[in-house]
mmCIF file as Biopython writes it, N, C-alpha, C and O atoms, coordinates in Angstrom:
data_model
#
loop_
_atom_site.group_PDB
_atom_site.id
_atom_site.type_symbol
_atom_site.label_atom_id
_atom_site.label_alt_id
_atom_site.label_comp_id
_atom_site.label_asym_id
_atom_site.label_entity_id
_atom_site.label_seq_id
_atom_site.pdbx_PDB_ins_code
_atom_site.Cartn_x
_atom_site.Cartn_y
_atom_site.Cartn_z
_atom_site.occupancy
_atom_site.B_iso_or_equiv
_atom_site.auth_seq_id
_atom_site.auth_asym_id
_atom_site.pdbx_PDB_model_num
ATOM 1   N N  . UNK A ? 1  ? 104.973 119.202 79.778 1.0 0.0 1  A 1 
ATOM 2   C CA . UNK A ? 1  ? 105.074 118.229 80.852 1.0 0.0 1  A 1 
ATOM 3   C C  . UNK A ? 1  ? 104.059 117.117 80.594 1.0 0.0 1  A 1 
ATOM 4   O O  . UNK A ? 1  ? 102.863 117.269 80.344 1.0 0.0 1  A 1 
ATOM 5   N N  . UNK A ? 2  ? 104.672 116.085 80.687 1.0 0.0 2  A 1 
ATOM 6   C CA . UNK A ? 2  ? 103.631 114.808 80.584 1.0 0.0 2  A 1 
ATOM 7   C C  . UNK A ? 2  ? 103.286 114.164 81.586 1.0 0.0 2  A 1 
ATOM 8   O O  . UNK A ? 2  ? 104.088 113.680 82.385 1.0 0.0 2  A 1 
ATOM 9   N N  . UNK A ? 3  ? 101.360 114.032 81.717 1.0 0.0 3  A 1 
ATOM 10  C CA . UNK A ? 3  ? 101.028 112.858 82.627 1.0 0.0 3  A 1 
ATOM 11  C C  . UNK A ? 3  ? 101.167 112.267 83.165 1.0 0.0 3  A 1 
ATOM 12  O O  . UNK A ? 3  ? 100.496 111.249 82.999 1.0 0.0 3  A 1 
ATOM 13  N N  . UNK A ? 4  ? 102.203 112.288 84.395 1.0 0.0 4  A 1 
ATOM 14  C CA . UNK A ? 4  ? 102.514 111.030 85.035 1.0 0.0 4  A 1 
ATOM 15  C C  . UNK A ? 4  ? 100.771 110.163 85.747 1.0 0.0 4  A 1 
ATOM 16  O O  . UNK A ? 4  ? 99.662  110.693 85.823 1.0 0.0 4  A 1 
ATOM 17  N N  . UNK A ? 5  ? 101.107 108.999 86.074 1.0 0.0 5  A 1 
ATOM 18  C CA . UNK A ? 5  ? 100.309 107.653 85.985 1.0 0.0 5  A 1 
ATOM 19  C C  . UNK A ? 5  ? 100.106 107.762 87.554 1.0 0.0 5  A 1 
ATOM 20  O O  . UNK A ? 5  ? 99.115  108.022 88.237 1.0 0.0 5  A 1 
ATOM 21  N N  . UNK A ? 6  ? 101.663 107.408 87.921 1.0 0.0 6  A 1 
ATOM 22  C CA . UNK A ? 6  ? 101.864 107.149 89.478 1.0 0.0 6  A 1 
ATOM 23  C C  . UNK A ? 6  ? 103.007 108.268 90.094 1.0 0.0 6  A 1 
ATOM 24  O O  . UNK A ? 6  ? 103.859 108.753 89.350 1.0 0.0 6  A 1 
ATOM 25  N N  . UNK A ? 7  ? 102.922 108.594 91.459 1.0 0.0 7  A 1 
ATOM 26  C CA . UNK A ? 7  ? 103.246 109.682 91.758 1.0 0.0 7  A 1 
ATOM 27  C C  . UNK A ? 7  ? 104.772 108.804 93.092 1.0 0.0 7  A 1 
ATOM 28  O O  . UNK A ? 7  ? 104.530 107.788 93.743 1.0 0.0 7  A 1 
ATOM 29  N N  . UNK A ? 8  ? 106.117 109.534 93.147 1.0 0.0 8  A 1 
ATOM 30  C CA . UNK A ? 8  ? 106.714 108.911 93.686 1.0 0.0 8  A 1 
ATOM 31  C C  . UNK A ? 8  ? 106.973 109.555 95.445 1.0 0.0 8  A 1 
ATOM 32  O O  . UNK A ? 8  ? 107.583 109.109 96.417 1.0 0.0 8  A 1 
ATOM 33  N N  . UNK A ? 9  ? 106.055 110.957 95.162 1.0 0.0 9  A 1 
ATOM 34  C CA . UNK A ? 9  ? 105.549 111.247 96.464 1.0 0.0 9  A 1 
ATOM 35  C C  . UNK A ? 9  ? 104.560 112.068 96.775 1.0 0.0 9  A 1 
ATOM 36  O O  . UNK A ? 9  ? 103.600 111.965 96.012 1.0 0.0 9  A 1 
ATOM 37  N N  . UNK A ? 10 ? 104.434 112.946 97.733 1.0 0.0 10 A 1 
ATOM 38  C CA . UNK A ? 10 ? 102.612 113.795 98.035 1.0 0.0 10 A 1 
ATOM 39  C C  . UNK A ? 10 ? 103.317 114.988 97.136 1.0 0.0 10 A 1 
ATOM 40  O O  . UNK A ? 10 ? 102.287 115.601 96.855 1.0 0.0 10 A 1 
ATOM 41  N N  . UNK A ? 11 ? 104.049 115.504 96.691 1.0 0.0 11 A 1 
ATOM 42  C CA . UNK A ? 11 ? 104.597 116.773 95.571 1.0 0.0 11 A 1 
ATOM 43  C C  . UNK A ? 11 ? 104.492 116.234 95.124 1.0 0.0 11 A 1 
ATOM 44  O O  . UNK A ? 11 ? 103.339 115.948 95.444 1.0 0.0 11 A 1 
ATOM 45  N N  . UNK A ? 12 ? 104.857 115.270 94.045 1.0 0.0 12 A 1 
ATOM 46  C CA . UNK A ? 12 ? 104.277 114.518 92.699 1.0 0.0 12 A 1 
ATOM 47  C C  . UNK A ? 12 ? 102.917 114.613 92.300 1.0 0.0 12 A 1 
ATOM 48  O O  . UNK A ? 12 ? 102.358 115.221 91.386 1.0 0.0 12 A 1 
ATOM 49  N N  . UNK A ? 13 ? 102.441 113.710 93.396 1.0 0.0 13 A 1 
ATOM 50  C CA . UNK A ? 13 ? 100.699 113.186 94.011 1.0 0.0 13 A 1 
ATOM 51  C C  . UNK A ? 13 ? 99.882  115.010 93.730 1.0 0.0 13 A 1 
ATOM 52  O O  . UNK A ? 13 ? 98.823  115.274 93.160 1.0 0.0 13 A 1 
ATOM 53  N N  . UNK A ? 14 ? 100.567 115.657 94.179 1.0 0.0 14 A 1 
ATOM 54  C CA . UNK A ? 14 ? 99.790  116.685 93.780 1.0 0.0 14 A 1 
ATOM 55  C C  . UNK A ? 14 ? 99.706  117.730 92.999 1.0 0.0 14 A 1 
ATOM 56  O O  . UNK A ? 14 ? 98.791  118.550 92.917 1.0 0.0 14 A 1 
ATOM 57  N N  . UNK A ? 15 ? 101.321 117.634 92.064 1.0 0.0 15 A 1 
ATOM 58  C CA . UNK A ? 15 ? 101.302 117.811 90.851 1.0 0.0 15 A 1 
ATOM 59  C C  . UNK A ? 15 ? 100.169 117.290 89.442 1.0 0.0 15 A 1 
ATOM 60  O O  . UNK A ? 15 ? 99.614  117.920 88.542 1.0 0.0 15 A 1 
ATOM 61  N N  . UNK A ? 16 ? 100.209 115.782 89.854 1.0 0.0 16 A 1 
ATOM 62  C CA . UNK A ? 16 ? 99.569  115.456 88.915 1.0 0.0 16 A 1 
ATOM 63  C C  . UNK A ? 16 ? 98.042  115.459 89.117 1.0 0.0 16 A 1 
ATOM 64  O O  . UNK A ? 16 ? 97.418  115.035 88.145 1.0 0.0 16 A 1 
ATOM 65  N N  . UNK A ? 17 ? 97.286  115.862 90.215 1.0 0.0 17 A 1 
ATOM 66  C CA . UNK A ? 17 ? 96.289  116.197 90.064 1.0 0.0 17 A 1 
ATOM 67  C C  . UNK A ? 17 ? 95.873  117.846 90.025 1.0 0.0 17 A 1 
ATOM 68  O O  . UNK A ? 17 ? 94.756  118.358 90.091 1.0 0.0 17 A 1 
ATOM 69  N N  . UNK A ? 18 ? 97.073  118.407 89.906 1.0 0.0 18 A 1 
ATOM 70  C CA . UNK A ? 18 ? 96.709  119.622 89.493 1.0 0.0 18 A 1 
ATOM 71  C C  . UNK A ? 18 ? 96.992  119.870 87.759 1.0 0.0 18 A 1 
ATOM 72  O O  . UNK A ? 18 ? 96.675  120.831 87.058 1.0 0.0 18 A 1 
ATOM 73  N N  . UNK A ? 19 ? 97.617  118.768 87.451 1.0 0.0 19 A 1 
ATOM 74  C CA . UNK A ? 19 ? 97.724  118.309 86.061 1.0 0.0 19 A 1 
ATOM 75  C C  . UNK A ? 19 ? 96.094  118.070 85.024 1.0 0.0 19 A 1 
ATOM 76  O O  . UNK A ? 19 ? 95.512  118.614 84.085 1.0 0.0 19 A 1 
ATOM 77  N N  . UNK A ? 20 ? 95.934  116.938 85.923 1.0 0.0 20 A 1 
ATOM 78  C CA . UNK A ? 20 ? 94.366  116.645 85.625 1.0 0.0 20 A 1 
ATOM 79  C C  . UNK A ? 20 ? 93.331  117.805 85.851 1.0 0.0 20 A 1 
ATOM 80  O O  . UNK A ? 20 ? 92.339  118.026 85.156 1.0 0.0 20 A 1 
ATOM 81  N N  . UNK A ? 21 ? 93.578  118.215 86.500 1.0 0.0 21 A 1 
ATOM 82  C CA . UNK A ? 21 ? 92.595  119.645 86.875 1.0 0.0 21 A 1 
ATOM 83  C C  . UNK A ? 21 ? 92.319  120.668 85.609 1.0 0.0 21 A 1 
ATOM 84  O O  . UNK A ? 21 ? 91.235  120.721 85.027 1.0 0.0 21 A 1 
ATOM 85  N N  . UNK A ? 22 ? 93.236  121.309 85.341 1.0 0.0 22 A 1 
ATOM 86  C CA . UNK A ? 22 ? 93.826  121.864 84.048 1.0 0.0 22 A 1 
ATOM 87  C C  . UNK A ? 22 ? 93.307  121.040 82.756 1.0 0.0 22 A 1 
ATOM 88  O O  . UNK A ? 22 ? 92.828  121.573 81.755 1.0 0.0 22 A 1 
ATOM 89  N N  . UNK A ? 23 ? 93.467  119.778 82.930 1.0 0.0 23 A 1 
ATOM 90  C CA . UNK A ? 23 ? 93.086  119.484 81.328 1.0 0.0 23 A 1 
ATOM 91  C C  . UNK A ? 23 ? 91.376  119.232 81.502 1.0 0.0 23 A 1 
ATOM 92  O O  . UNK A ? 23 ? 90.717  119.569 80.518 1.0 0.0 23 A 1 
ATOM 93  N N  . UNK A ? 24 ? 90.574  118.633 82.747 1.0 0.0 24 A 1 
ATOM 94  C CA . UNK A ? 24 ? 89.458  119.254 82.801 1.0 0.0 24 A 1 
ATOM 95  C C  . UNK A ? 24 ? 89.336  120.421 82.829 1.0 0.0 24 A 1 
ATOM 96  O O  . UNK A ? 24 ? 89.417  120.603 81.615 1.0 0.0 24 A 1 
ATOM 97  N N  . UNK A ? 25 ? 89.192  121.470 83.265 1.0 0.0 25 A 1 
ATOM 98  C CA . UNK A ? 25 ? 88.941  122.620 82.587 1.0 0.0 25 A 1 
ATOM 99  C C  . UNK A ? 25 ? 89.185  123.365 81.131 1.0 0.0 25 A 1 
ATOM 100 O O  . UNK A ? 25 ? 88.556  124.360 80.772 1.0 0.0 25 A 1 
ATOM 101 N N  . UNK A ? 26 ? 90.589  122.464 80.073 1.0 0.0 26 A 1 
ATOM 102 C CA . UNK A ? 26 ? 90.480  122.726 79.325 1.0 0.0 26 A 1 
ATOM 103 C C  . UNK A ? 26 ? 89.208  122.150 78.301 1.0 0.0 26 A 1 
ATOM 104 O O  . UNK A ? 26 ? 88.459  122.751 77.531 1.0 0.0 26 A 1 
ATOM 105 N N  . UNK A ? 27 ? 89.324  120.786 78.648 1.0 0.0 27 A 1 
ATOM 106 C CA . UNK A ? 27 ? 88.042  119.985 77.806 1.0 0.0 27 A 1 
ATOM 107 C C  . UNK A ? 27 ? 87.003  120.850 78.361 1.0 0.0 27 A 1 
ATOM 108 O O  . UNK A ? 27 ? 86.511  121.244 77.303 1.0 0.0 27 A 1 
ATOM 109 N N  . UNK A ? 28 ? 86.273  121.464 79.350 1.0 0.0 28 A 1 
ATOM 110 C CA . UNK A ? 28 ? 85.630  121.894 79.718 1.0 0.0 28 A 1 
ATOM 111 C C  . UNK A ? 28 ? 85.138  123.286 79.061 1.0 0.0 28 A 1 
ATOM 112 O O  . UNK A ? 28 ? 83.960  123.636 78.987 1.0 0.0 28 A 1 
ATOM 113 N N  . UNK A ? 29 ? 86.121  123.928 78.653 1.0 0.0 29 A 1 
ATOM 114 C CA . UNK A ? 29 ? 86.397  125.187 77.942 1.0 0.0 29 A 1 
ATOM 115 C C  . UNK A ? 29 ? 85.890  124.689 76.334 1.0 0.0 29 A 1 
ATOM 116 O O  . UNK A ? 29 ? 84.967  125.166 75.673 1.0 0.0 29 A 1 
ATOM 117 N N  . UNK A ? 30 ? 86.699  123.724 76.017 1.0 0.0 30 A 1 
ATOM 118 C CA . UNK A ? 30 ? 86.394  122.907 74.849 1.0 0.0 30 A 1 
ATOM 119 C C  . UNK A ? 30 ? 84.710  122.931 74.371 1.0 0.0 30 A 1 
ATOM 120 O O  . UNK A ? 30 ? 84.171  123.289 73.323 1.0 0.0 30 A 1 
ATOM 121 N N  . UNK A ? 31 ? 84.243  122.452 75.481 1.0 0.0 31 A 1 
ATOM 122 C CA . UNK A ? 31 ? 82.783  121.817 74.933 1.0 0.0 31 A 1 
ATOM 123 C C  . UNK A ? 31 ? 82.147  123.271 74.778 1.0 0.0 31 A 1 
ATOM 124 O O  . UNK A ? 31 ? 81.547  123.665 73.778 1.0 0.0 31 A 1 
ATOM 125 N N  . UNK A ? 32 ? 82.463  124.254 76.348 1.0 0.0 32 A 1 
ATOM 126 C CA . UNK A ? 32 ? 81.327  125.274 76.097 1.0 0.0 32 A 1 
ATOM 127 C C  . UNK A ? 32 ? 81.407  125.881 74.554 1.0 0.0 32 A 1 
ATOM 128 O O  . UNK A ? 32 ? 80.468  126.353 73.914 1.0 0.0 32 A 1 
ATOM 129 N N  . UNK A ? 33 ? 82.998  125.717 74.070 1.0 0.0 33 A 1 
ATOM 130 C CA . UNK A ? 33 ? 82.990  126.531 72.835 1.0 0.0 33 A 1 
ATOM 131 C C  . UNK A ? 33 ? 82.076  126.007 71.871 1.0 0.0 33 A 1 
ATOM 132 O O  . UNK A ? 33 ? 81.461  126.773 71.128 1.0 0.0 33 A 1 
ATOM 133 N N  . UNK A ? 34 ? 81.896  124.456 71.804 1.0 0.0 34 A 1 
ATOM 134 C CA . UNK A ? 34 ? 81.372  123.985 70.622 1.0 0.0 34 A 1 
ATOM 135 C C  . UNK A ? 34 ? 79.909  123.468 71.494 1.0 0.0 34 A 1 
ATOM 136 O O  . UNK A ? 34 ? 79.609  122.518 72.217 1.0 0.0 34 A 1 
ATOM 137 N N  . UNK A ? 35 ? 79.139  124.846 70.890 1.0 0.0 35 A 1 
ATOM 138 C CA . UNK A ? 35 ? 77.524  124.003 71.374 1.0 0.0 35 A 1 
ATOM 139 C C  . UNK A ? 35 ? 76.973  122.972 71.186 1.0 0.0 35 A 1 
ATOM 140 O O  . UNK A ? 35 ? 76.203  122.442 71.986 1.0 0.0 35 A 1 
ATOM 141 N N  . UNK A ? 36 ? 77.366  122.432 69.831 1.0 0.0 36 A 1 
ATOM 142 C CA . UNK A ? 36 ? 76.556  121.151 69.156 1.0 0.0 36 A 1 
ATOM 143 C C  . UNK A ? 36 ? 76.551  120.069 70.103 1.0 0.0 36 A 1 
ATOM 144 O O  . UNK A ? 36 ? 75.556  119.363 70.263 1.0 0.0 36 A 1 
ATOM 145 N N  . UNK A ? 37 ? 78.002  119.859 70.959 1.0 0.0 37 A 1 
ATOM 146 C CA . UNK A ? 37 ? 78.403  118.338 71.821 1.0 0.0 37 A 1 
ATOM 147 C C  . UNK A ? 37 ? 78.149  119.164 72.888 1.0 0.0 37 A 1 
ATOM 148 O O  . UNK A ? 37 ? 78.398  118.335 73.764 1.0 0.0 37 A 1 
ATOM 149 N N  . UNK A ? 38 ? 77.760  120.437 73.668 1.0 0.0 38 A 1 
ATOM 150 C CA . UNK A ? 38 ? 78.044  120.362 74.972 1.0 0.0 38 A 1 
ATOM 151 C C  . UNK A ? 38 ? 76.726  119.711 75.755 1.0 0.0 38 A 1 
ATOM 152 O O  . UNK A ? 38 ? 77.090  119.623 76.928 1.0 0.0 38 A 1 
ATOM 153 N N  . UNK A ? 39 ? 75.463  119.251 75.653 1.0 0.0 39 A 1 
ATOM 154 C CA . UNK A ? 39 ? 74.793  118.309 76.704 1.0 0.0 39 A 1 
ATOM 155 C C  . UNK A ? 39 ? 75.960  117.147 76.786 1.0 0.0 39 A 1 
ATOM 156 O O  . UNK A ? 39 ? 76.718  116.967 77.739 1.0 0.0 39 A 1 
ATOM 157 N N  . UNK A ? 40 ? 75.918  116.424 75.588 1.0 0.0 40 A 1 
ATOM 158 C CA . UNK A ? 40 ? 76.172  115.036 75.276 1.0 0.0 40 A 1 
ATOM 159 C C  . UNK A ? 40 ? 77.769  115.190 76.265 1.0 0.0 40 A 1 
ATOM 160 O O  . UNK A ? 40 ? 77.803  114.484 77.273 1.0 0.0 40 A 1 
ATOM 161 N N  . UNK A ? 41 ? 78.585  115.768 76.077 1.0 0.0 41 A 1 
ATOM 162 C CA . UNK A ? 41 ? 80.075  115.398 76.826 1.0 0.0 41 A 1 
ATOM 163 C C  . UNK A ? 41 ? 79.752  116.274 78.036 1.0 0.0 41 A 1 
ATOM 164 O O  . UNK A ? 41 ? 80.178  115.401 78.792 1.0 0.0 41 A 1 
ATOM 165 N N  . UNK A ? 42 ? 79.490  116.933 78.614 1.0 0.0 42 A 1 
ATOM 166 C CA . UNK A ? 42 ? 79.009  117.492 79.866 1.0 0.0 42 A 1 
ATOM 167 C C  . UNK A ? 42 ? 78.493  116.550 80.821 1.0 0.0 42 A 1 
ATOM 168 O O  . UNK A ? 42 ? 78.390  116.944 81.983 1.0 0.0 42 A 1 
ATOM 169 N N  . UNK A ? 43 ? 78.215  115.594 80.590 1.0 0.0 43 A 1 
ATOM 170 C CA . UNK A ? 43 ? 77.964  114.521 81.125 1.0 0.0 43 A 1 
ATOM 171 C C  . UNK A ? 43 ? 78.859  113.909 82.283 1.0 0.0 43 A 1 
ATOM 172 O O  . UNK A ? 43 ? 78.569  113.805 83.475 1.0 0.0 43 A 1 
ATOM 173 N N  . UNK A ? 44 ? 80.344  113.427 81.448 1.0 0.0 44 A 1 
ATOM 174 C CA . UNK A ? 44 ? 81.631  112.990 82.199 1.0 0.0 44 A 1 
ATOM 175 C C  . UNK A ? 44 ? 82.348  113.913 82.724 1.0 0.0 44 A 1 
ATOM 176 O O  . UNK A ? 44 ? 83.292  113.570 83.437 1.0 0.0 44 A 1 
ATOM 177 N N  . UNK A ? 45 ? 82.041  115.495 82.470 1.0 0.0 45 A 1 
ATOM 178 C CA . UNK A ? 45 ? 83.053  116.738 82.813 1.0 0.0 45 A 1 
ATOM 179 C C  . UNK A ? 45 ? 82.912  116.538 84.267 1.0 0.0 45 A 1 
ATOM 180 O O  . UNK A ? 45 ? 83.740  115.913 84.930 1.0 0.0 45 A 1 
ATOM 181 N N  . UNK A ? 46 ? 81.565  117.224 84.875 1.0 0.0 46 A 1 
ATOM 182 C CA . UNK A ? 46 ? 81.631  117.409 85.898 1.0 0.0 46 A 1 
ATOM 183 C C  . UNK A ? 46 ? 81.612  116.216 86.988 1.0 0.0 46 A 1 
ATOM 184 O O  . UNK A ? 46 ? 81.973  116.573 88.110 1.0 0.0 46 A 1 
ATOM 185 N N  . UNK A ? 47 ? 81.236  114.808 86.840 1.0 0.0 47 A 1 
ATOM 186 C CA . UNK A ? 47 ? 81.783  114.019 87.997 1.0 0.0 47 A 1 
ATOM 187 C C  . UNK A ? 47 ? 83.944  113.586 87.902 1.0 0.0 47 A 1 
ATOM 188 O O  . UNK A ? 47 ? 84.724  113.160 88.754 1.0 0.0 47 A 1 
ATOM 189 N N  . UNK A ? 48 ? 84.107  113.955 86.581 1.0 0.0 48 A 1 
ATOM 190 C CA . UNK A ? 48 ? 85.616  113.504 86.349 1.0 0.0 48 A 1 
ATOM 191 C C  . UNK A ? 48 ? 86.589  114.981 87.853 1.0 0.0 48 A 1 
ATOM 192 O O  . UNK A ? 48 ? 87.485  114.794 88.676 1.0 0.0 48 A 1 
ATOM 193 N N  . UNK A ? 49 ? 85.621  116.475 87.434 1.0 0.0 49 A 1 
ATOM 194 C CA . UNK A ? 49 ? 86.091  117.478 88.440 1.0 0.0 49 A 1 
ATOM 195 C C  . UNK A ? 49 ? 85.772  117.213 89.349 1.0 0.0 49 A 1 
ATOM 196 O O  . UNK A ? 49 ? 86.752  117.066 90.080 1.0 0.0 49 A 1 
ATOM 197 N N  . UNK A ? 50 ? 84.759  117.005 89.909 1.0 0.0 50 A 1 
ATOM 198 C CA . UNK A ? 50 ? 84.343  116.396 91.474 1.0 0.0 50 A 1 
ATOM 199 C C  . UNK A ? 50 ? 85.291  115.096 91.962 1.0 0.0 50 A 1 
ATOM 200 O O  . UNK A ? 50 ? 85.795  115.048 93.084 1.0 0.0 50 A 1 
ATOM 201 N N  . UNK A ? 51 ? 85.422  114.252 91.143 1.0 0.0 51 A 1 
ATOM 202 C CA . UNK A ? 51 ? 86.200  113.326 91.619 1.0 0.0 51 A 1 
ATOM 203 C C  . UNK A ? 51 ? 88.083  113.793 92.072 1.0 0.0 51 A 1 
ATOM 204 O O  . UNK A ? 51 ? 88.947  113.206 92.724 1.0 0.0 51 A 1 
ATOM 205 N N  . UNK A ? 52 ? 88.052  114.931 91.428 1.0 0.0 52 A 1 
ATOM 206 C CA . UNK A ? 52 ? 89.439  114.972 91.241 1.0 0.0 52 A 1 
ATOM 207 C C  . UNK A ? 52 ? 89.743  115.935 92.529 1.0 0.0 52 A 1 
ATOM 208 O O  . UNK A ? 52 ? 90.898  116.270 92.791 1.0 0.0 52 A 1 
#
């Protein structure tokens, strides 16, 4: 399933932020795996989840 942008109602609207949710936590999963980057990108993780 791909990204939608804009949502054409509140089921859409909250599809796609349960879309976004998911791929933060995957990047999220991402960094813990690789120690070397996790200060440096940990940075944008957690206000991108808070925002969402």
């Amino acid at each position: 399933m791909t990204l939608r942008t804009r949502a054409r109602n509140c089921d859409e609207l909250i599809e796609i932020i349960n879309q976004a949710l998911d791929k933060v936590e995957d990047l999220r999963a991402a960094i813990e795996y690789d120690e070397e980057y996790r200060g440096e990108s940990s940075i944008f993780v957690e206000p991108t989840s808070n925002g969402l």
